[in-house]
DOPABA-388192 format. One record per residue: residue number from 1; x, y, z of N, C-alpha, C in turn. Coordinates in steps of 0.05 Angstrom, whole numbers, plus 5000, padded with zeros to 4 digits. Layout:
N
    n  neast  nnorth   nup  caeast  canorth  caup  ceast  cnorth   cup
  NUM      X       Y     Z       X        Y     Z      X       Y     Z
...
This chain:
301
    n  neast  nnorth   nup  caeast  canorth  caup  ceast  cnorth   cup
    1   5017    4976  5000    5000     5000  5000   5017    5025  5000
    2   5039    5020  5018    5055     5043  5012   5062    5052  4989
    3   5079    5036  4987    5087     5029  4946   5071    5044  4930
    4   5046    5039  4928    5028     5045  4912   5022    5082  4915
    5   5021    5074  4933    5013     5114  4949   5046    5135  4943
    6   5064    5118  4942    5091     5130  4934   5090    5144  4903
    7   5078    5109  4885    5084     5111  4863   5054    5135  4850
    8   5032    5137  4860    5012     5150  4855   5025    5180  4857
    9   5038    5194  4879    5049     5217  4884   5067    5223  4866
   10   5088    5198  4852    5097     5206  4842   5089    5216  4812
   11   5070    5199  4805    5052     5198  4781   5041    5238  4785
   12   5036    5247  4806    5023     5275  4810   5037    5290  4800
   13   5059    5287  4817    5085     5305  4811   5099    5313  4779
   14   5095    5280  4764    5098     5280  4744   5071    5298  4720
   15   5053    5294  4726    5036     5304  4714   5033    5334  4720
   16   5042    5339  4739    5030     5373  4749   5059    5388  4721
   17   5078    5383  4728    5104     5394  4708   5090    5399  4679
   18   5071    5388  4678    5058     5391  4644   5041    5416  4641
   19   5034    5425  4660    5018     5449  4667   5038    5472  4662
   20   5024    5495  4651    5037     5525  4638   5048    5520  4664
   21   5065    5547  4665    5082     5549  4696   5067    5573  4712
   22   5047    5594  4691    5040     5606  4704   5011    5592  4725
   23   5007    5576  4710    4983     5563  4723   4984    5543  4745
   24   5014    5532  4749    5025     5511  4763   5026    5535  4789
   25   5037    5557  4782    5038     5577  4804   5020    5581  4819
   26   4997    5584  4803    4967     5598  4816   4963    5571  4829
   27   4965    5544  4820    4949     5530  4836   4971    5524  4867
   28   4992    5529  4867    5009     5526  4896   5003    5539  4918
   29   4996    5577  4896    4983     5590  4926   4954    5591  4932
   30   4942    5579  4921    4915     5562  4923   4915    5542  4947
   31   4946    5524  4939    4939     5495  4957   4944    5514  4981
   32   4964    5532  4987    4982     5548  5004   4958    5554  5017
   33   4931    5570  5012    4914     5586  5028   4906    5564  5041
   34   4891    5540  5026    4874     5522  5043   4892    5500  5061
   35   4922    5505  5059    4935     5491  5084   4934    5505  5108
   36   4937    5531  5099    4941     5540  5123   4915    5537  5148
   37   4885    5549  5142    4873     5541  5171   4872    5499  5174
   38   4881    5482  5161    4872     5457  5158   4905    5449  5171
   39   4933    5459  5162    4958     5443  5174   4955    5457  5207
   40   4938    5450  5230    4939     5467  5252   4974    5462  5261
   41   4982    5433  5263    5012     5427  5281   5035    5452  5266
   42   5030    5453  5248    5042     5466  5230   5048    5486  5224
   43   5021    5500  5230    5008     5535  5234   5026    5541  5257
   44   5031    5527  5286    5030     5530  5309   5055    5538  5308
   45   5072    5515  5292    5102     5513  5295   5109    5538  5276
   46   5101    5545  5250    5101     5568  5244   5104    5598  5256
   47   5080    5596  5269    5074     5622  5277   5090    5632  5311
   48   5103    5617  5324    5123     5606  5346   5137    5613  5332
   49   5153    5601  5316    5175     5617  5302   5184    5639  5293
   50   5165    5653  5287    5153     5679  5277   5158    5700  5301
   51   5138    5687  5331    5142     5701  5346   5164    5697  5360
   52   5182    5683  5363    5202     5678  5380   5233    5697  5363
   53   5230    5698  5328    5244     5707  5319   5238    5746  5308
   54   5222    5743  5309    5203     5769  5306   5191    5787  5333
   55   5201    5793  5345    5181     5795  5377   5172    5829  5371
   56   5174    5833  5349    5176     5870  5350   5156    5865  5329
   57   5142    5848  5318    5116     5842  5301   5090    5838  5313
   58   5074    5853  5305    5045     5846  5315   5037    5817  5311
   59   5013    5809  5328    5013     5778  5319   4993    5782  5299
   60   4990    5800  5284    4972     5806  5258   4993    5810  5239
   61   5017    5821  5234    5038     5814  5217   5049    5790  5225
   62   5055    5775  5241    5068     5744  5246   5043    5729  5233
   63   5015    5726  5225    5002     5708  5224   4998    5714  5190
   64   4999    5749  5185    5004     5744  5152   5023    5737  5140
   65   5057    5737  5140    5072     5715  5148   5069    5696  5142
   66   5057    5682  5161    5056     5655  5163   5038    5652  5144
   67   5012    5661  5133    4996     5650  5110   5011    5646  5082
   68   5029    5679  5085    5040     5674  5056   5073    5655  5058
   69   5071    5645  5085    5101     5628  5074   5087    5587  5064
   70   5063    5593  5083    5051     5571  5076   5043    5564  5038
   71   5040    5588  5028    5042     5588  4999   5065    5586  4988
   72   5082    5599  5003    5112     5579  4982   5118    5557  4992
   73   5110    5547  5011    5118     5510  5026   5102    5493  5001
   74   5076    5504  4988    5064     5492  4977   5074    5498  4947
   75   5078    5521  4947    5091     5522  4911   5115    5509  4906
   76   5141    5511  4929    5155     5487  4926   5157    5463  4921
   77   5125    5445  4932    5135     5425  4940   5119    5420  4910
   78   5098    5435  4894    5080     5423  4877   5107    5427  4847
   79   5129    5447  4839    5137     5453  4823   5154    5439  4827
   80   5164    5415  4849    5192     5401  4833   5180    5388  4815
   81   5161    5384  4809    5155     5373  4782   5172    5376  4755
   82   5173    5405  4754    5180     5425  4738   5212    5425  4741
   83   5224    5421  4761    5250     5424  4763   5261    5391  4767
   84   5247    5371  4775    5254     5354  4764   5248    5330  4736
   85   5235    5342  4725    5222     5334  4697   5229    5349  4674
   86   5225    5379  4677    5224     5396  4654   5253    5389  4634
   87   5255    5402  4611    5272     5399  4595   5294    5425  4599
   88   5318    5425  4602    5338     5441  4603   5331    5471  4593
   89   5313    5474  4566    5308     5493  4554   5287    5516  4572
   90   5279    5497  4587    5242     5513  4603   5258    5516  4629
   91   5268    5500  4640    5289     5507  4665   5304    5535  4658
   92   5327    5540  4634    5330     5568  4623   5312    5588  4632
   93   5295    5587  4625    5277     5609  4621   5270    5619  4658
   94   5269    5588  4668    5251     5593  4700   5276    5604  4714
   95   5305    5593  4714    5328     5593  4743   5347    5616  4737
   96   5346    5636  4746    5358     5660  4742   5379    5656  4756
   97   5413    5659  4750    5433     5644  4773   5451    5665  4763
   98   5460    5673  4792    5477     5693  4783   5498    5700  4802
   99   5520    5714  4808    5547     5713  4817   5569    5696  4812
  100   5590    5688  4826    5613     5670  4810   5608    5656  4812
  101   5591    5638  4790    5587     5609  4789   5606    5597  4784
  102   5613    5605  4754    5637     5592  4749   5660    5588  4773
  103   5679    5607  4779    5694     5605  4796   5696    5591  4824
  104   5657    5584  4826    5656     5570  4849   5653    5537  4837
  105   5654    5534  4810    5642     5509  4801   5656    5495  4778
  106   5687    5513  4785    5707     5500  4754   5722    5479  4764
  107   5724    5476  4789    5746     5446  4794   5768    5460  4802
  108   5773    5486  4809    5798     5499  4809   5818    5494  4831
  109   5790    5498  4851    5797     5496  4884   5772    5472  4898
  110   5778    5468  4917    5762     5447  4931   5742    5469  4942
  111   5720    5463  4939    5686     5489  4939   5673    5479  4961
  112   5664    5485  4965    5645     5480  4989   5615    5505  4994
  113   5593    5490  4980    5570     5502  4977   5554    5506  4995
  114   5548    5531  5017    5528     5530  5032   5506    5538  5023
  115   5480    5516  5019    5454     5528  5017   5443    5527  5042
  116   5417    5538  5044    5400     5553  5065   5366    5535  5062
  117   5356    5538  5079    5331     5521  5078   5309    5544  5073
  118   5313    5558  5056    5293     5572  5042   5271    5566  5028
  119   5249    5567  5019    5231     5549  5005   5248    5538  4975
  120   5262    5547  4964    5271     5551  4934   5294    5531  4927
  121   5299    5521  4956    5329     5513  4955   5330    5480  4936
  122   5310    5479  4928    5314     5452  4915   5314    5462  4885
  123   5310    5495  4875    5317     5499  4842   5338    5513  4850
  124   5357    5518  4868    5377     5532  4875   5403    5503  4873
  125   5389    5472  4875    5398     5449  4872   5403    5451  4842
  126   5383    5450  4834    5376     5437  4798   5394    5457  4778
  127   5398    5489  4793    5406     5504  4777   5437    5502  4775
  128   5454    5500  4803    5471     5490  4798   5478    5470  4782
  129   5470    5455  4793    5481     5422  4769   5465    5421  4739
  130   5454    5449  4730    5445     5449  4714   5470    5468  4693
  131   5482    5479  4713    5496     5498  4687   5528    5491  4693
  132   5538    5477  4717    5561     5468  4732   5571    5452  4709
  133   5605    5464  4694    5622     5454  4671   5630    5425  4684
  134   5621    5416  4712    5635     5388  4722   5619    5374  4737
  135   5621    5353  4745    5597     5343  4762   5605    5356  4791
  136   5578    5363  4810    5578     5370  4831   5569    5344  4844
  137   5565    5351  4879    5551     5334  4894   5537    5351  4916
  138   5517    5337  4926    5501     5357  4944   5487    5327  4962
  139   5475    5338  4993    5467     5329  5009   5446    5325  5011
  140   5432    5304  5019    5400     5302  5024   5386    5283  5043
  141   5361    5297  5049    5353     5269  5071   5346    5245  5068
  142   5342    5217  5073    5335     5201  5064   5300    5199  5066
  143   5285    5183  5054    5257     5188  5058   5256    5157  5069
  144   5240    5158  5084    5237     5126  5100   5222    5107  5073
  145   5208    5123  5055    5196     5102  5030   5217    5092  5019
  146   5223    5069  5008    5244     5067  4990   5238    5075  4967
  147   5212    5074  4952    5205     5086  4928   5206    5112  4927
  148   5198    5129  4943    5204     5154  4946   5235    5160  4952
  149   5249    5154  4967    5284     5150  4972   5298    5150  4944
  150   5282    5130  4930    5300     5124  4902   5295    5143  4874
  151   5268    5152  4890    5262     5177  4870   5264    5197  4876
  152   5274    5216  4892    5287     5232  4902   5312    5234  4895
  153   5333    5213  4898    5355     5205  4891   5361    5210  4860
  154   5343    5195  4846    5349     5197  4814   5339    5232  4805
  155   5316    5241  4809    5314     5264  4804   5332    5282  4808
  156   5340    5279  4836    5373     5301  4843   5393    5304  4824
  157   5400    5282  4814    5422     5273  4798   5421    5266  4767
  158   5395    5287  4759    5394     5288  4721   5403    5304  4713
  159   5420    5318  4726    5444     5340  4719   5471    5334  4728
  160   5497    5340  4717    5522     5336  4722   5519    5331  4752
  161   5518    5314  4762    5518     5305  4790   5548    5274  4787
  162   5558    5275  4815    5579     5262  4818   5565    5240  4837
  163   5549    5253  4862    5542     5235  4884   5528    5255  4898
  164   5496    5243  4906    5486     5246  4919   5482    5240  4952
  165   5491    5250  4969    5504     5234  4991   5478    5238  5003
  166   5478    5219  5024    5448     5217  5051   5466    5235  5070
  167   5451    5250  5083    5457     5262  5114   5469    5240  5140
  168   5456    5218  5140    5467     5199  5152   5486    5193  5149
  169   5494    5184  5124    5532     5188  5119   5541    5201  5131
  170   5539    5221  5146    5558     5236  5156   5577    5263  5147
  171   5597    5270  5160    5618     5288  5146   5641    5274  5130
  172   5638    5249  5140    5661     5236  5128   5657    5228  5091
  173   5628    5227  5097    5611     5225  5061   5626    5246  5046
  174   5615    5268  5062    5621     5300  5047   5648    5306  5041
  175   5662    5300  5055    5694     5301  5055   5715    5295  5034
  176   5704    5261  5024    5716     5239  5005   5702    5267  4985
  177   5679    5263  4989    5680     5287  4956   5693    5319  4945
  178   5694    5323  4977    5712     5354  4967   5738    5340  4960
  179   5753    5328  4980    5774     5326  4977   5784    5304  4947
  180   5765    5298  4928    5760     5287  4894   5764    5305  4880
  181   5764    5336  4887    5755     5361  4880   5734    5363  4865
  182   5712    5350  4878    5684     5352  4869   5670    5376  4883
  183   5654    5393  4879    5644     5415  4891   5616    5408  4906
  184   5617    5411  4935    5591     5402  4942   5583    5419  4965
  185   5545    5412  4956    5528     5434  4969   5512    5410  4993
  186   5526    5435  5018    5511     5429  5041   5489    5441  5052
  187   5467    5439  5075    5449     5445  5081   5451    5452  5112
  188   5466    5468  5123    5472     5476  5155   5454    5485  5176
  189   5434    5489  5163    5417     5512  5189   5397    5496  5198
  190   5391    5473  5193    5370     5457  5211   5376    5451  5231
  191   5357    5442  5249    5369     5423  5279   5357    5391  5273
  192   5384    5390  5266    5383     5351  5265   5387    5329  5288
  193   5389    5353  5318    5404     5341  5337   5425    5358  5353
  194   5434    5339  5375    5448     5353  5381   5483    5346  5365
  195   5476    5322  5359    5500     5311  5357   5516    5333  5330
  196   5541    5337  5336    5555     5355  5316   5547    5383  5315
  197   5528    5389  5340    5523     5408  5335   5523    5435  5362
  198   5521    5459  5364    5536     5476  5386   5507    5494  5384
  199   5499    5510  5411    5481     5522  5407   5498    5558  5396
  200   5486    5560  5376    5495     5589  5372   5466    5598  5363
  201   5467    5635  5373    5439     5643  5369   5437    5645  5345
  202   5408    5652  5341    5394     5646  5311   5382    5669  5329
  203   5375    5692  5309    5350     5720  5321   5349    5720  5352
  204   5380    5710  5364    5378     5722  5397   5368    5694  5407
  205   5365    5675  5388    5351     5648  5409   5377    5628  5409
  206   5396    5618  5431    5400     5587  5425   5399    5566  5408
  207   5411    5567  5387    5398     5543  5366   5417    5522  5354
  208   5406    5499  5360    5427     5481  5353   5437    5472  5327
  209   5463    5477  5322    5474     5490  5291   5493    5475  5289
  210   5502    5461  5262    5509     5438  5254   5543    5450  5252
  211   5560    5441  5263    5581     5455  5262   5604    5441  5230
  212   5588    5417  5220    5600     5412  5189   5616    5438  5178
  213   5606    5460  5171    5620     5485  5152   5645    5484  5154
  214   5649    5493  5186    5676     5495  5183   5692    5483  5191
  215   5681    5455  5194    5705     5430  5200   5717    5428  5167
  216   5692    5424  5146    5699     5411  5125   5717    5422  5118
  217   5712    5453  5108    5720     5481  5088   5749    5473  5104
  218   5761    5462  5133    5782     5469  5142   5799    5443  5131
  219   5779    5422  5134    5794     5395  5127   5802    5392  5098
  220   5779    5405  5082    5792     5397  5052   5802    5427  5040
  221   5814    5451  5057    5819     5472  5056   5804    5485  5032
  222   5773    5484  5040    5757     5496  5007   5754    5517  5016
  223   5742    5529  4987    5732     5551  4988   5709    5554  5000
  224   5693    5564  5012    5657     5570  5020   5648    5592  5005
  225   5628    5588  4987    5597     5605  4974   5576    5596  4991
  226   5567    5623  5000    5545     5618  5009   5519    5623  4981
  227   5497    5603  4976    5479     5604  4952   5449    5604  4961
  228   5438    5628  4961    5407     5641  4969   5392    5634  4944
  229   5367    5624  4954    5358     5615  4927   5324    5628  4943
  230   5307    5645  4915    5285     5661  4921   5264    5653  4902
  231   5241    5658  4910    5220     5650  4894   5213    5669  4893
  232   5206    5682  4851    5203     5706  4857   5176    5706  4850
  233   5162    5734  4842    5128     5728  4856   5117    5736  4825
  234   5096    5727  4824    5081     5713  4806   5086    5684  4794
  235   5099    5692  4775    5111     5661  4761   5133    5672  4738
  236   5148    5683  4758    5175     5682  4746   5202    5671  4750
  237   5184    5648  4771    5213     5628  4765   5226    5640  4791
  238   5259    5627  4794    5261     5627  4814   5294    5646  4809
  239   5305    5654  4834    5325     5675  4829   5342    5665  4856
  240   5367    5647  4839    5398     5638  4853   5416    5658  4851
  241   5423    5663  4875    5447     5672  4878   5471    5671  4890
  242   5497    5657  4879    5518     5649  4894   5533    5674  4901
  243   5537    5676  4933    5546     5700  4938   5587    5694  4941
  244   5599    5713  4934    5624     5711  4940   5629    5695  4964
  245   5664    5686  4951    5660     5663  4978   5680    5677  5003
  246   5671    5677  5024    5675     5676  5052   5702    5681  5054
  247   5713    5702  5062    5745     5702  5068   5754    5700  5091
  248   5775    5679  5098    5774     5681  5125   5759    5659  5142
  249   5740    5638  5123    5718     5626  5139   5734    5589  5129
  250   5734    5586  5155    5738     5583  5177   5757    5602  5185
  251   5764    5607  5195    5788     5625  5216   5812    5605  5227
  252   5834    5598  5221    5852     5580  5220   5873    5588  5245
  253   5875    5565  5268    5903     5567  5275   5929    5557  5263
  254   5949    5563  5277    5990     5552  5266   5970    5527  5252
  255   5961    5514  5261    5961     5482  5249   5943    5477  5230
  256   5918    5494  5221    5908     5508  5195   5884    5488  5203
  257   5873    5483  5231    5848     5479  5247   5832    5500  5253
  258   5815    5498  5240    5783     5522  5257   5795    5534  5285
  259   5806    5559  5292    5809     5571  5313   5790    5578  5326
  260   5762    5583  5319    5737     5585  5341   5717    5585  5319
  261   5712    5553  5329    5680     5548  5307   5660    5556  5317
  262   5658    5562  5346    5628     5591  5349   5625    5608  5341
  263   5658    5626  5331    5648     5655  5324   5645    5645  5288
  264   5649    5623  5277    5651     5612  5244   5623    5613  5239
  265   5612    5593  5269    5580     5598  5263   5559    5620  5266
  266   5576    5626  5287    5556     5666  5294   5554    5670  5272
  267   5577    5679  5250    5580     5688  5228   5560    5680  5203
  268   5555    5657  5211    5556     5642  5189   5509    5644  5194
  269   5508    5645  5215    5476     5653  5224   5471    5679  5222
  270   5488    5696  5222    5489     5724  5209   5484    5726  5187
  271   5490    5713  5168    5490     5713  5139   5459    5710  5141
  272   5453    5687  5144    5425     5676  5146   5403    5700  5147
  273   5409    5705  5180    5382     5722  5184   5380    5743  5166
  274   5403    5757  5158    5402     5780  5132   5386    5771  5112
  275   5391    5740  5107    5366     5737  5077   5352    5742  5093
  276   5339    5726  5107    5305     5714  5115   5298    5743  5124
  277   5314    5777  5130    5294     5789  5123   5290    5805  5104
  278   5305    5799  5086    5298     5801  5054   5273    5786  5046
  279   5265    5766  5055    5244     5753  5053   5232    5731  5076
  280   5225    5748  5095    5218     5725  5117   5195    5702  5111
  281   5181    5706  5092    5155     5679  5093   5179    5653  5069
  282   5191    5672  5064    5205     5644  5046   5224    5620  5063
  283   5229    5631  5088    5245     5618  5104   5228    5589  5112
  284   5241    5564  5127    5230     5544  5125   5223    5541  5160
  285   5198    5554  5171    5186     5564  5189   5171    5543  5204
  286   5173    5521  5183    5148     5501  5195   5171    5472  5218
  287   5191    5481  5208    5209     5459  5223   5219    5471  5256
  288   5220    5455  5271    5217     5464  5302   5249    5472  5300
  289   5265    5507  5291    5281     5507  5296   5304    5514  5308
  290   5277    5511  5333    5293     5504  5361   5280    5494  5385
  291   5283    5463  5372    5276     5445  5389   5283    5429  5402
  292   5312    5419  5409    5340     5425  5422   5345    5443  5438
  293   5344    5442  5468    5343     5468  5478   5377    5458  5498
  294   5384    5482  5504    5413     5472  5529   5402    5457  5559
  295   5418    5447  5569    5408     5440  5587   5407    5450  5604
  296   5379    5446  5613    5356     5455  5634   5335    5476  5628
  297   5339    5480  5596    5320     5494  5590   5294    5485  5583
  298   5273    5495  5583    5245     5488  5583   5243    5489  5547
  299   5227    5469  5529    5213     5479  5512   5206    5492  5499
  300   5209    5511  5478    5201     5534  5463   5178    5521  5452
  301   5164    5498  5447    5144     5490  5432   5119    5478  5449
């Protein structure tokens, strides 16, 4: 039964990509309005976030917010269709990518991609390995379906892709590939745990932050781009941008080790909050993220 309900979704996904793009649009913030009063766990964890990161917002701006980020959770998830089906030519037209791509994606130096959990970040995936002169690699979660796992997997990787690595792999996954001089995009700002990870604030809160960046960038001495990826409004597709890479990041002692991976990550959550308020509903609001608290602290949820 699972199987079947995998392979049916996938069959959706596949069919929705055939739809104009402006119309694929309209119907996301469609699904977007009617999630919002119907996902309540969702709403909750949203709008908590909102207030815990926002405290200088009315809870009448935190709850419009939250309606319109619930429309890009939903235009994301209905248009991988589009980004993993479409033909190279209609992708053109949709992924606007811009800063040193090249230089972050010629094989020159060992790279090290930070993406952001923005709604967009999966055509901020496609666009890279869509225009990248070499194969890249990038990180992902596993899905407990195996049919869904395996299609996830193959979609990632219909562009110059080297290896798609699971999160469970570890750092040591990520590593073998920089150090191939393969260029690969990580995903840092969730809370996956505590393990590997240090509380540094996020908007003044505690938040448990994956300290990977700057072990890797130190171990396979790469470069770091940080890459913002935006969904822009109507139906024009989506707008990447690899920003120059990081000077200085990690911060190295005599022995060319991370000299203080808290202030790598302060830094590095700094970057962050500057997007999200360039566009706070596009941020990924619905994940508890900060639900990991230090010890002896109470609950934020």
């Amino acid at each position: 039964m699972k199987s079947l309900s995998a392979r049916l979704s996938i069959g959706l996904i596949w069919l929705l990509h055939l739809l104009p793009y402006p119309l694929l649009a309209a119907l996301g913030t469609a699904v977007g309005w009617l999630l919002w009063p119907l996902a309540r766990s969702r709403r909750r964890i949203t709008l908590r976030n909102l207030e815990l990161c926002f405290p200088d917002w009315t809870p009448a701006q935190q709850r419009a917010v939250g309606r319109r980020h619930f429309v890009y959770v939903a235009r994301a998830f209905l248009e991988r269709g589009v980004l993993w089906y479409a033909s190279p030519k209609r992708l053109q037209r949709l992924l606007h990518i811009e800063g040193p791509v090249l230089e972050a994606l010629d094989g020159s130096r060992n790279t090290l991609l930070l993406g952001f959990h923005f709604e967009g970040l999966d055509a901020g995936w496609t666009a890279l390995s869509l225009v990248a002169p070499r194969p890249v690699s990038g990180m992902y979660t596993p899905q407990k379906n195996k049919t869904l796992d395996d299609w996830v997997v193959a979609r990632r990787s219909r562009f110059h892709t080297a290896a798609i690595v699971s999160r469970h792999d570890g750092a040591a996954a990520m590593l073998r590939q920089l150090k191939a001089g393969v260029p690969f995009y990580t995903l840092p700002d969730m809370d996956f745990g505590l393990r590997s990870s240090r509380f540094i604030d996020f908007f003044g809160i505690p938040a448990a932050t994956l300290d990977v960046a700057p072990r890797l960038a130190a171990s396979a001495q790469a470069r770091v781009y940080p890459v913002v990826t935006r969904i822009l409004p109507g139906a024009r597709g989506y707008a990447i941008t690899v920003h120059p890479a990081w000077s200085d990041f990690p911060a190295l002692d005599a022995r060319g080790r991370p000299a203080d991976i808290d202030n790598d990550l302060r830094r590095m959550n700094r970057f962050i909050e500057d997007q999200v308020r360039t566009m706070p509903a596009q941020y990924h609001w619905v994940h508890k993220r900060f639900k990991n608290r230090p010890e002896g602290e109470p609950s934020l949820y």
